[in-house]
C-alpha positions as CSV (number, residue, x, y, z in Angstrom):
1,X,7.8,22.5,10.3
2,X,10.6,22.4,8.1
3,X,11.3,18.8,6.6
4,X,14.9,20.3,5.6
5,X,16.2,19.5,8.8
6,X,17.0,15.9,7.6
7,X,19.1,15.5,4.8
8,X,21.4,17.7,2.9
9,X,20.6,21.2,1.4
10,X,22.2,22.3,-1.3
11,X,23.5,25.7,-1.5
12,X,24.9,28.2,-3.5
13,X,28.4,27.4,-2.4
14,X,27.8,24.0,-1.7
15,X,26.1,21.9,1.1
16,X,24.5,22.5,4.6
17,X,24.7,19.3,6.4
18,X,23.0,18.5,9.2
19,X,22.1,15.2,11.7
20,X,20.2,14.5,15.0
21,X,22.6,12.9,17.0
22,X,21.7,14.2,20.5
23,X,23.7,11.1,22.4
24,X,26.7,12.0,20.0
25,X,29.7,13.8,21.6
26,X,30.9,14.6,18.2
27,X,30.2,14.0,14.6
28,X,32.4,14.5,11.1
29,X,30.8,14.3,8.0
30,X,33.2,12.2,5.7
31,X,33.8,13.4,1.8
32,X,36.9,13.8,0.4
33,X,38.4,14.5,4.2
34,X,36.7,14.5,7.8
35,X,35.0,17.9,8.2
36,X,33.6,18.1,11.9
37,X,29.9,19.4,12.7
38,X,29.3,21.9,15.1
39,X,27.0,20.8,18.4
40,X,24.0,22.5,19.1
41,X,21.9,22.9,22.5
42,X,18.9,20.8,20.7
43,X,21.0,17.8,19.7
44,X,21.7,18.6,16.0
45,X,25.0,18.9,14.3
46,X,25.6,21.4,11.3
47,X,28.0,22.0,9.1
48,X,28.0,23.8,5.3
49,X,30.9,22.8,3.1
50,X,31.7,24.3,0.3
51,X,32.3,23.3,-3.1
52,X,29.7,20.1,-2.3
53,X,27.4,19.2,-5.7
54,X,25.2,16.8,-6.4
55,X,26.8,13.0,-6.8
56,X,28.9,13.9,-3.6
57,X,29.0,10.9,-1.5
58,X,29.3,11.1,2.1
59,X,29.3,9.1,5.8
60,X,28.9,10.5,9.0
61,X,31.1,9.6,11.7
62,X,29.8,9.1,15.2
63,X,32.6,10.2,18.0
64,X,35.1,8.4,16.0
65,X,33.7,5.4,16.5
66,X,31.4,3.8,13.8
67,X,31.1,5.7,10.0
68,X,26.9,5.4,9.1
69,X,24.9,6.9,6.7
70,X,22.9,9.9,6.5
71,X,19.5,8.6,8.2
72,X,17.9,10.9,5.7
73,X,19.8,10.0,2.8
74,X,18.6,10.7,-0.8
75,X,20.3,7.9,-2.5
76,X,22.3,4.6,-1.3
77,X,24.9,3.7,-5.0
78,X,25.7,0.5,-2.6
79,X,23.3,-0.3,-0.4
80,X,22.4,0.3,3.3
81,X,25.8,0.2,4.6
82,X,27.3,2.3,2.2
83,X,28.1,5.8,1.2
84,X,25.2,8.2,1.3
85,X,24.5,10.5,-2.4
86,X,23.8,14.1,-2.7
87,X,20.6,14.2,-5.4
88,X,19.5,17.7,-6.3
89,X,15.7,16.9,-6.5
90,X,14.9,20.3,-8.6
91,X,17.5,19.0,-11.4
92,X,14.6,16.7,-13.4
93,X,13.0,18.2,-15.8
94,X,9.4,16.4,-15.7
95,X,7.3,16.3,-18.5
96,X,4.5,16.3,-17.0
97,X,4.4,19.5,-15.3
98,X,0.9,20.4,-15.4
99,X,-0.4,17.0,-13.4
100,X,-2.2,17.7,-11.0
101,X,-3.8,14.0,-9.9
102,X,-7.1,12.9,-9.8
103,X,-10.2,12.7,-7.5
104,X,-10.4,9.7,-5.3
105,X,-13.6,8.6,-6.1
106,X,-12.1,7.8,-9.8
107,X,-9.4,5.9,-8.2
108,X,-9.0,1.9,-9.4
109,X,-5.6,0.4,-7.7
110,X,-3.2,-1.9,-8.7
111,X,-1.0,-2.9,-6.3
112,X,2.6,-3.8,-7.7
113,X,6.4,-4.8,-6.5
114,X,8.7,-3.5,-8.3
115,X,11.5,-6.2,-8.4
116,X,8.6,-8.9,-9.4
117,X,6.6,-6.9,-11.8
118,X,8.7,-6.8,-14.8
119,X,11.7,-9.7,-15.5
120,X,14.1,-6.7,-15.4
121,X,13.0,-5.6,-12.0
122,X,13.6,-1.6,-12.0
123,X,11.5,1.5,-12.3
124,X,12.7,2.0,-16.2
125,X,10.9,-1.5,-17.1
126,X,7.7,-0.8,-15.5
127,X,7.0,2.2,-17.5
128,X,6.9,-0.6,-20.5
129,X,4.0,-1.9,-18.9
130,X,1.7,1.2,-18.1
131,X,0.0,1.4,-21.4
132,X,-1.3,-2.2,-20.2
133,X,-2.7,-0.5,-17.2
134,X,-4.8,2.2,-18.8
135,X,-6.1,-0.2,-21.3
136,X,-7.6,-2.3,-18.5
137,X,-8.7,0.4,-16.5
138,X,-6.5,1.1,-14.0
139,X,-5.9,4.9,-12.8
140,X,-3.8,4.7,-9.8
141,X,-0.7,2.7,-9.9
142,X,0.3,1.7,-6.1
143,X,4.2,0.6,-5.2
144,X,5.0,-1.5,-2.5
145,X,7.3,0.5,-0.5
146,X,11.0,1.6,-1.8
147,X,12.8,2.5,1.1
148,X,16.2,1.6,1.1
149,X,16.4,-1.9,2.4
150,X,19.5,-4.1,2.8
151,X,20.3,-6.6,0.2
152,X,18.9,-6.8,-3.4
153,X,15.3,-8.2,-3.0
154,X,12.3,-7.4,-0.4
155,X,8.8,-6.9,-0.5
156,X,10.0,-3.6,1.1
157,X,8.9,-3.7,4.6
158,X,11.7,-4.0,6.2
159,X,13.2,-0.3,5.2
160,X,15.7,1.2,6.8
161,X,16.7,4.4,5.0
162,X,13.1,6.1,4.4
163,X,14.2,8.7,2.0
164,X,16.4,6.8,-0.3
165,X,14.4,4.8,-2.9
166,X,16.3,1.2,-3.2
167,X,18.7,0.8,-5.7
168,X,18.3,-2.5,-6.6
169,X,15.4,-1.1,-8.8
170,X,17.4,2.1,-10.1
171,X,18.3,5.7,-9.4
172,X,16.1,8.9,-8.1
173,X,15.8,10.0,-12.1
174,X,14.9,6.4,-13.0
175,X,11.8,6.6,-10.4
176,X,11.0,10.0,-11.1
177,X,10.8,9.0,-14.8
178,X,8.4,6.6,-14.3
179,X,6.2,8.6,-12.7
180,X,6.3,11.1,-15.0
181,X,5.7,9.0,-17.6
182,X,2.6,7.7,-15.7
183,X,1.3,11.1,-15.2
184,X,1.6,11.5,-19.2
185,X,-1.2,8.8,-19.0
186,X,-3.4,10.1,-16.4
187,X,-2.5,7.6,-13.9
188,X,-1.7,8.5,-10.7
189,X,1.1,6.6,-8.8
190,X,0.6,6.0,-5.1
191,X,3.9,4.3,-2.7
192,X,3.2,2.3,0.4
193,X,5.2,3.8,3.3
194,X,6.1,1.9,6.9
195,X,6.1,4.6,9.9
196,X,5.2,1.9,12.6
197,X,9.3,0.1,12.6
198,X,12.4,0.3,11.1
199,X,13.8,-2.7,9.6
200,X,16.4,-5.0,11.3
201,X,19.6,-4.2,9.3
202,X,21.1,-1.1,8.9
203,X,19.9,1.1,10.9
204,X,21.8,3.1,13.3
205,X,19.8,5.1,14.9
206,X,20.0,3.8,18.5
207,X,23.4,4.4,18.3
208,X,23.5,8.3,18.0
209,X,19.2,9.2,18.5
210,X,17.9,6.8,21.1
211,X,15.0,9.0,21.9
212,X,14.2,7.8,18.3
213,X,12.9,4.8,20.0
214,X,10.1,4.2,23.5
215,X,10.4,0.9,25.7
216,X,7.4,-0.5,23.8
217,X,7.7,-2.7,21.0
218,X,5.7,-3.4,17.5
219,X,5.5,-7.3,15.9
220,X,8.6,-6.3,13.9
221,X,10.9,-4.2,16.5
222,X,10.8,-1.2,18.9
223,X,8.2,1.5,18.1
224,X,8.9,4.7,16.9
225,X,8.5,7.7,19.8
226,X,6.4,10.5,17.7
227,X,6.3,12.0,20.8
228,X,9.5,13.0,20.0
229,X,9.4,16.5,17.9
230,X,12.5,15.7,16.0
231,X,10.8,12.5,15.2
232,X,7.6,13.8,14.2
233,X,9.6,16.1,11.9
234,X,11.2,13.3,10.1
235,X,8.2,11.2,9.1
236,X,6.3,14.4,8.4
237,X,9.1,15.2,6.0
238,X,9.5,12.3,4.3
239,X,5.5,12.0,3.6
240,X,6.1,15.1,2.3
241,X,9.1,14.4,0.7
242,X,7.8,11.3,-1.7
243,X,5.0,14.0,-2.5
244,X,7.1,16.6,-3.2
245,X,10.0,16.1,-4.6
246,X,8.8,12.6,-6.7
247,X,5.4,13.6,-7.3
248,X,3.5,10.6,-5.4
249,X,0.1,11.3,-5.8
250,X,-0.5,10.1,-2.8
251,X,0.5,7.2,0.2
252,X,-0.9,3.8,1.6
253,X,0.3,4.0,5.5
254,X,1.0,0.6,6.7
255,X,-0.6,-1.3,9.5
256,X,-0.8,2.0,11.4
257,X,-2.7,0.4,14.5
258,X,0.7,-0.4,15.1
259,X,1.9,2.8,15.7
260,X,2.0,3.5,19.6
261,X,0.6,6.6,20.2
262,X,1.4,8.4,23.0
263,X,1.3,12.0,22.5
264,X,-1.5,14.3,22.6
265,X,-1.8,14.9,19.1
266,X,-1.5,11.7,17.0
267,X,1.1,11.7,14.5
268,X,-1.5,10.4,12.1
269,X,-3.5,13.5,12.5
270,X,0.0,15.9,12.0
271,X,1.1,14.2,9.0
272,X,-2.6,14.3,7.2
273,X,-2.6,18.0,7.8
274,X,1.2,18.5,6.6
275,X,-0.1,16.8,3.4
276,X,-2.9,19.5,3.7
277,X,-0.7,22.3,3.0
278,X,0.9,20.7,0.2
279,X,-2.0,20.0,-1.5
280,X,-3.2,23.4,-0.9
281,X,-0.1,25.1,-2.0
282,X,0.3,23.3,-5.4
283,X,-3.0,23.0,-6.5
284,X,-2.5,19.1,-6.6
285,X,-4.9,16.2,-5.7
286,X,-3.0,13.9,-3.0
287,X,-4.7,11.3,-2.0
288,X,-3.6,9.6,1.8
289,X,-5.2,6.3,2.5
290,X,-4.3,3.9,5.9
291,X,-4.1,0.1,6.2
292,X,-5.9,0.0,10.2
293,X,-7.0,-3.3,11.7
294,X,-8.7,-1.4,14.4
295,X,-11.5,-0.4,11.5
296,X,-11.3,3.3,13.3
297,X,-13.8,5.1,10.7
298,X,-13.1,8.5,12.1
299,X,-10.1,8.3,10.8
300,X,-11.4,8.9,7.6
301,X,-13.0,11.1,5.1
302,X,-12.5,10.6,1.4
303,X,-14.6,14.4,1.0
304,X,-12.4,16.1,3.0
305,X,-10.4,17.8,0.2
306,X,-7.1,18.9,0.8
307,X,-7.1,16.7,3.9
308,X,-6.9,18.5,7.1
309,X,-5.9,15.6,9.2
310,X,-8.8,12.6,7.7
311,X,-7.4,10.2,5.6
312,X,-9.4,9.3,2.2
313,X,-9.8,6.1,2.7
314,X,-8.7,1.9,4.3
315,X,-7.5,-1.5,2.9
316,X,-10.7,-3.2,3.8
317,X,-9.0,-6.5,5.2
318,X,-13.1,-7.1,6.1
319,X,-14.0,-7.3,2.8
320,X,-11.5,-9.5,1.6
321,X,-11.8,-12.0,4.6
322,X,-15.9,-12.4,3.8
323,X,-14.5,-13.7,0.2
324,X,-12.0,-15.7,1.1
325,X,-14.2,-18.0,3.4
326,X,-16.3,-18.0,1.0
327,X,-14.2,-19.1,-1.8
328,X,-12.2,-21.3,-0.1
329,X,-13.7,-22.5,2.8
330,X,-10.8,-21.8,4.8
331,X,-11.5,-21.2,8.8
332,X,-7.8,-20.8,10.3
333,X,-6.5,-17.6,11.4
334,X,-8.1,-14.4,11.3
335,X,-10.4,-16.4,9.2
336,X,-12.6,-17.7,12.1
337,X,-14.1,-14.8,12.6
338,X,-15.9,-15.0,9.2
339,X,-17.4,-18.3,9.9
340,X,-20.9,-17.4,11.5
341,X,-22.7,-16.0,8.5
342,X,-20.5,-15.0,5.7
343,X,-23.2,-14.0,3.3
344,X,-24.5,-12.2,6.1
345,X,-21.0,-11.0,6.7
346,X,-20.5,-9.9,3.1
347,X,-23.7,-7.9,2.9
348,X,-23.1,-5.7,5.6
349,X,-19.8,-4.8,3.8
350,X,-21.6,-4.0,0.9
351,X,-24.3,-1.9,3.4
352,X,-21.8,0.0,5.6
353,X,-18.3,-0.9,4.9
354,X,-16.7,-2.8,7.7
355,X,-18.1,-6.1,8.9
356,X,-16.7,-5.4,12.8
357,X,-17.8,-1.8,13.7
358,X,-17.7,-2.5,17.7
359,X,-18.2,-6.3,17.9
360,X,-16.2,-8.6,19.4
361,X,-13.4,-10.3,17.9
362,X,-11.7,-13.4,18.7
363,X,-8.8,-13.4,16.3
364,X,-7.9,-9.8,17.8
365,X,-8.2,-11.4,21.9
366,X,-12.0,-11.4,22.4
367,X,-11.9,-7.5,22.3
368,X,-14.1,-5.2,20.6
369,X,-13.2,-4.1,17.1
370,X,-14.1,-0.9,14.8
371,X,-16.4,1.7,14.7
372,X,-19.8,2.0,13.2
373,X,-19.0,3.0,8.9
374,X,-21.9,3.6,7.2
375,X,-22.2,7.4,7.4
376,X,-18.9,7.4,5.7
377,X,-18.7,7.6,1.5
378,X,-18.3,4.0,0.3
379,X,-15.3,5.4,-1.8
380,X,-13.5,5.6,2.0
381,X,-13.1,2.2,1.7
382,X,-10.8,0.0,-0.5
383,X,-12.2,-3.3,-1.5
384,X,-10.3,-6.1,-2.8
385,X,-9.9,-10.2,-3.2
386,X,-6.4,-10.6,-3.1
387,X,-3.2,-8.2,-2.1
388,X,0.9,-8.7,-0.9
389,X,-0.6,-9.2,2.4
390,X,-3.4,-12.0,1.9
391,X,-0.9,-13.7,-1.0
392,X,2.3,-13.9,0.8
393,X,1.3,-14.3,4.3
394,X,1.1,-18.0,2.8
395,X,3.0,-20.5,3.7
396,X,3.4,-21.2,-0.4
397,X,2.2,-17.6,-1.7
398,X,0.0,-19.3,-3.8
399,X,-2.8,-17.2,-5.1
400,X,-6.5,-17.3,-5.3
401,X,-6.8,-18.4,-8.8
402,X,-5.0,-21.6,-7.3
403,X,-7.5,-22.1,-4.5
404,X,-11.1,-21.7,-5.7
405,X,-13.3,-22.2,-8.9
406,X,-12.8,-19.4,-11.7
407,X,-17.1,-19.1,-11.7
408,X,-16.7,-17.7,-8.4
409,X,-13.7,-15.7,-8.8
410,X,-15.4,-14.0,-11.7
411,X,-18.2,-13.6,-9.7
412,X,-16.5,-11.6,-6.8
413,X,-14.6,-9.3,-9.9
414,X,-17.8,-8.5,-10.9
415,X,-18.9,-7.1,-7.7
416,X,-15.7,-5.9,-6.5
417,X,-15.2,-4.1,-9.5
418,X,-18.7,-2.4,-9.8
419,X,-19.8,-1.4,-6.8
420,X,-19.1,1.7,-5.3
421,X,-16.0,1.1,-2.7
422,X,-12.4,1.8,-4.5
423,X,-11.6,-1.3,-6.0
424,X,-8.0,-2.9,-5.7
425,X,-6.0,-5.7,-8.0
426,X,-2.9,-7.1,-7.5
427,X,0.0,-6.9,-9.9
428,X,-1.4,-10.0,-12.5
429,X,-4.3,-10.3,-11.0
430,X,-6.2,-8.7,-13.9
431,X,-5.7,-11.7,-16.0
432,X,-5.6,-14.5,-13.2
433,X,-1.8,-14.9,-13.1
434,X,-1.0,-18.1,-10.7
435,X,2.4,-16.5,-10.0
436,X,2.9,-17.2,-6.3
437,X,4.5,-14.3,-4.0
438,X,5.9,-15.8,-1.3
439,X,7.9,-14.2,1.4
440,X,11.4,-13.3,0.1
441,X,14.4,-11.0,1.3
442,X,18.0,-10.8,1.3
443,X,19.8,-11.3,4.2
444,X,23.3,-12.1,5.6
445,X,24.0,-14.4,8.7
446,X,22.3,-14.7,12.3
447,X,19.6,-12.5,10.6
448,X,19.1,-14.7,7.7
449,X,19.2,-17.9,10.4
450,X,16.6,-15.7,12.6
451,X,14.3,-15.3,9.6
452,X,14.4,-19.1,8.5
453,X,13.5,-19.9,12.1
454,X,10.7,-17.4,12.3
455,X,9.1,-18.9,9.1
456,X,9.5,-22.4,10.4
457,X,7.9,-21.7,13.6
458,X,5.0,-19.9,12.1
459,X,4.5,-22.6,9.6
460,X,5.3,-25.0,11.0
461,X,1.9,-27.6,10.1
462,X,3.4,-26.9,6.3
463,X,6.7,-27.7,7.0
464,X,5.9,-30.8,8.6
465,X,3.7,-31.9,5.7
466,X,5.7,-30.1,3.1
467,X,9.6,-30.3,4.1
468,X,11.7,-28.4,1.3
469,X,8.6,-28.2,-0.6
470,X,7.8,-24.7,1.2
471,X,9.5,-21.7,-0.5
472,X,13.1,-20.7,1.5
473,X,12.4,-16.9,1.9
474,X,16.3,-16.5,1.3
475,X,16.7,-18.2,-1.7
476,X,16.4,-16.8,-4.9
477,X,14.6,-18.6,-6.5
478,X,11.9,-18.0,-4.1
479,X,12.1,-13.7,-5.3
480,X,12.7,-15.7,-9.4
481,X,9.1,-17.6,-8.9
482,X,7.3,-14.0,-8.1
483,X,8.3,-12.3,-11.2
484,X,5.4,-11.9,-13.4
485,X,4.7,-14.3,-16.5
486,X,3.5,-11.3,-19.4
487,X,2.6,-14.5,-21.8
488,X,-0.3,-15.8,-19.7
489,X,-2.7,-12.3,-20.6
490,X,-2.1,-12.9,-24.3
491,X,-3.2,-17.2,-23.7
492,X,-5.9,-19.1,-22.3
493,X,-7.6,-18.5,-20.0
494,X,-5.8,-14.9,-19.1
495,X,-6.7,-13.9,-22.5
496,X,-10.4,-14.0,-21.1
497,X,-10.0,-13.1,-18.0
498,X,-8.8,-9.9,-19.1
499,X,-11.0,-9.3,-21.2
500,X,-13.9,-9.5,-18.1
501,X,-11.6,-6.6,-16.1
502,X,-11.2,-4.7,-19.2
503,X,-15.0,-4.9,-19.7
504,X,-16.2,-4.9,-15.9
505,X,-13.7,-1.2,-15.9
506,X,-14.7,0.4,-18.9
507,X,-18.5,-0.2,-17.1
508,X,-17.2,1.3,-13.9
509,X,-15.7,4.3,-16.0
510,X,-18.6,4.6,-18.2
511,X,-21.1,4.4,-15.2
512,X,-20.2,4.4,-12.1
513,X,-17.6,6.4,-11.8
514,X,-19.1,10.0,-12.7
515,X,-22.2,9.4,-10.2
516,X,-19.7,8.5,-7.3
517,X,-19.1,11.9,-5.8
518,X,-21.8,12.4,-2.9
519,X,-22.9,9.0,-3.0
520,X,-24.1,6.8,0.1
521,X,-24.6,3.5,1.8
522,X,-27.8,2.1,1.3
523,X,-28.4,-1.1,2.2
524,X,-27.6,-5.5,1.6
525,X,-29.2,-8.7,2.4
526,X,-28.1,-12.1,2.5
527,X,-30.5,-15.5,1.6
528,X,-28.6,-17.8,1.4
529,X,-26.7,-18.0,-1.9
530,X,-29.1,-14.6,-3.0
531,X,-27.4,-11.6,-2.6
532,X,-29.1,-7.6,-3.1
533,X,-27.4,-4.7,-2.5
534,X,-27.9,-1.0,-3.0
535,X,-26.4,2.4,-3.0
536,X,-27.5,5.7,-3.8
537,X,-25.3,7.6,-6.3
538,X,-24.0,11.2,-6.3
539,X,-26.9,12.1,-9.5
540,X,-29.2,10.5,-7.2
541,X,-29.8,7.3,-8.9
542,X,-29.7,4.0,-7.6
543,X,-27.6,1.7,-8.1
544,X,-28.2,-2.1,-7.9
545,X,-27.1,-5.3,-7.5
546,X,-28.2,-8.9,-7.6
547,X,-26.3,-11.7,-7.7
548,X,-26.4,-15.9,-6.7
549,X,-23.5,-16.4,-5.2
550,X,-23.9,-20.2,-5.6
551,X,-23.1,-23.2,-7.8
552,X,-27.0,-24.2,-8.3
553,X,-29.5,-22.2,-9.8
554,X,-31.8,-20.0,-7.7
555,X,-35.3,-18.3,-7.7
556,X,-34.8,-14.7,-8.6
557,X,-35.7,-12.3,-6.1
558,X,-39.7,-11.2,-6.2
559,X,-38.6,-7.1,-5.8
560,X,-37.1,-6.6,-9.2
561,X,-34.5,-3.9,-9.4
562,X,-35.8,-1.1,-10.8
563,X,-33.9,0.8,-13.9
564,X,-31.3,0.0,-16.7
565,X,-29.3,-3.2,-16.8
566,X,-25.8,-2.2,-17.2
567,X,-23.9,-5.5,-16.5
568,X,-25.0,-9.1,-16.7
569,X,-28.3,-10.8,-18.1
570,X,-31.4,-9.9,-18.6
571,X,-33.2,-11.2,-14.5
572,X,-35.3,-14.4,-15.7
573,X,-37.7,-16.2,-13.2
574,X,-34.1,-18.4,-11.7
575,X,-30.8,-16.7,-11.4
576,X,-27.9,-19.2,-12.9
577,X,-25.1,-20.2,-10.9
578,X,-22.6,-17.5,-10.0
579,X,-23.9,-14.5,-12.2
580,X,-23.8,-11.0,-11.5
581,X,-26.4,-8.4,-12.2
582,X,-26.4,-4.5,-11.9
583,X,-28.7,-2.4,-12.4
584,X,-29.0,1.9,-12.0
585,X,-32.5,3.1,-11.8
């Protein structure tokens, strides 16, 4: 499989263009003059032009009809309608040449937007900010996805161009620099990619590559036919592309339970062993992790090293449900299905990963759900209390820190942080920000109307207690009140706060994280506000917890862990509201 086939290849005389266009009569690629393509039997055009460099611009036209841009392209100077940019991705000079990435099990994730991180917005700004990172703890830097997307602000999902990082943050050098500059560090940087849809602007595909596209459709469009080899090809070879030629050190794959599979071989299973032979072939550690409602645990394998069609791990949307009932009490939604026990609910993560592995869910249309987890490392599985997702599918964005008493968010840190799952923050998290993130993009007309109609509808109990109250995903001051306040970690209380992640991190480095390869599920129970949990560890140790996950003091439990104490208090005959104990023995 060559992932050349899409995109422009530079030559020694100057540039091999070629496009799938297979319900195209004829196609020009436009530089300084029309130059037409030649036709072959399988649907693509080619052409090689000479005396084509690097900062060439270019369109395709489509049988003299419409000009678009290469679907492939490299670089969009003005956006998703404009002219597409030759980049000759062996021209950086990286720094950092000898990276090779880390092992998953030493992964801790933040999750970050790159237009709301920083007050500037762009790649350059964020590399500022990564001495922050390693001093808390973090080792894997995660960007919401870059794809070129039209306007000037979006949380990213709504890509259009998949090889063309948006620049509204900056150029190719300007990403590559900060990853670079992160592997200088020893953090790995991670980028969220969207293979289940396209986004709604600027994409031109059904014009020229219909087979692009099946009957069936996805929550945000028509799905993708990977049945399709040409189509398989060219989200194989962008995967491989971010890995490649920007050194990603590895990809979330969004909501891939919407991906309709209908070939043999699932595209999921293609593109984990294209990643393989990447990994294989440059020595490199590249780690591929899935967001899944379906909780499919064979899917995954966070041993299986270079993958060979596993994935290393899942968002654990169970995980953070169980804590947001119980930190907020909220029911509505996906919610519901938390209701029954969530102690309970929240031990059985702890035990075995998911909390539905084959029950029945209501939220998802009285249907079973999952698959049984617990054989599987607990490093497959990545745990976290707040993320883009569970923030700004909000009707205000607002965060947890503005929803349910700092005891108990401290509380849930101290688990999330310690125990043995991959932990997860989101950008500010790490000292409590209250920054919302709301929904916010950037577009133009019907689209625009469409969207504001959309949000309305689905929020429609806030609008009607709220009015204008409820962020306008098209204005910008909606995008201005996601940017990141810096002051709050240096004053109360995000001043303490990070100093609890900086010290519950440094524990997980110090501890934790050199006994998690080879370690196992053990097992959780729930009393009541009385939580227990174990693991075994890797070194063969145990590993312990014991926690009150209540606002009244509690009897300690009568089966004292056994070992060193290694975060919290000394166990006493009660257990004080909301504390945390671990223990390794």
């Amino acid at each position: 499989m060559n992932e050349r086939h899409f995109g422009p290849l530079l030559t020694k005389d100057g540039a091999l263009f070629r496009l799938w266009a297979p319900a195209a009569k004829r196609v020009d690629v436009l530089l300084d003059k029309p130059h037409a393509l030649s036709r072959g039997d399988d649907g693509w055009f080619t052409a090689e032009i000479p005396g084509v460099a690097a900062g060439a611009r270019y369109k395709f036209r489509i049988d003299d009809e419409i000009d678009v841009p290469d679907p492939a392209s490299a670089f969009q100077p003005d956006d998703v309608f404009g002219p597409s940019e030759v980049i000759d991705h062996d021209a950086f000079q990286w720094r950092a040449a000898d990276w090779r990435g880390r092992p998953w099990h030493e992964a801790v994730v933040l999750e970050a937007h790159v237009g709301t991180f920083t007050s500037e917005g762009t790649y350059r700004a964020i590399i500022d900010r990564l001495d922050h990172l390693v001093e808390c703890g973090i080792t894997a830097l995660e960007l919401m996805p870059l794809a070129d997307f039209a306007g000037t602000r979006n949380w990213g999902y709504d890509g259009v161009l998949w090889y063309a990082p948006d620049s509204a943050y900056g150029r190719p050098e300007d990403l590559k620099a900060l990853i670079d500059a992160a592997h200088q560090r020893g953090l790995m940087v991670m980028l969220d990619v969207v293979y289940n849809h396209f986004g709604p602007e600027g994409n031109y595909l059904g014009r020229y590559a219909p087979d692009f596209f099946t009957d069936a459709h996805t929550p945000w469009g028509s799905a993708i036919d990977y049945r399709v080899e040409q189509v398989r090809d060219f989200a194989i070879g962008n995967a491989v592309h971010w890995l490649r030629d920007y050194r990603f050190d590895g990809l979330r794959l969004d909501a891939v339970n919407t991906i309709v599979e209908a070939g043999e071989i699932p595209i999921l299973h293609d593109l984990s062993v294209a990643v393989g032979k990447l990994a294989a072939e440059t020595g490199r550690h590249i780690n591929m992790v899935l967001e899944n409602s379906d909780n499919r645990a064979s899917l995954l394998d966070a041993t299986e090293d270079p993958p060979r069609g596993k994935y290393r791990g899942q968002w654990n949307d169970d995980y953070h449900h169980v804590w947001h009932v119980m930190l907020t009490g909220e029911a509505q939604g996906y919610y519901g299905d938390y209701q029954r026990s969530p102690p309970g609910d929240l031990a059985r993560a702890l035990a075995s990963g998911y909390v539905y592995q084959g029950e029945v869910s209501t939220f998802w249309g009285g249907i079973p759900r999952g698959e049984p987890s617990g054989a599987l490392s607990p490093t497959s599985f990545v745990n976290f209390l707040q993320n883009h997702d569970q923030i700004g599918n909000r009707a205000f964005g607002d965060r947890l820190e503005s929803l349910a008493d700092p005891r108990a968010i401290e509380a849930a840190l101290a688990i999330t942080l310690l125990a043995p799952m991959t932990p997860m923050l989101f950008m500010g998290e790490e000292w409590g920000s209250k920054a919302p993130f709301p929904f916010f993009c950037d577009f133009r007309g019907d689209l625009a109307h469409a969207v504001r109609k959309g949000r309305r509808e689905e929020y429609a109990w806030a609008y009607a207690k709220y009015g204008d109250e409820v962020p306008d995903p098209l204005d910008q001051s909606t995008f201005q009140s996601a940017v990141l306040d810096w002051t709050e970690r240096d004053r109360e209380p995000g001043r303490t706060r990070l100093a609890l992640v900086r010290s519950l991190l440094a524990m997980r480095r110090r501890e934790i994280m050199p006994r998690l390869a080879g370690a196992s599920f053990d097992d959780a129970q729930a009393d009541d506000a009385l939580l227990t949990a174990h693991w075994r560890m890797g070194d063969g140790r145990r590993l312990s917890l014991t926690a009150n996950l209540g606002d009244r003091e509690i009897p300690a439990p009568k089966d004292r862990p056994a070992g060193t104490l290694v975060w919290g208090s000394a166990l006493g005959d009660n257990l004080p509201p909301w504390s945390v104990c671990w223990h390794i023995g």
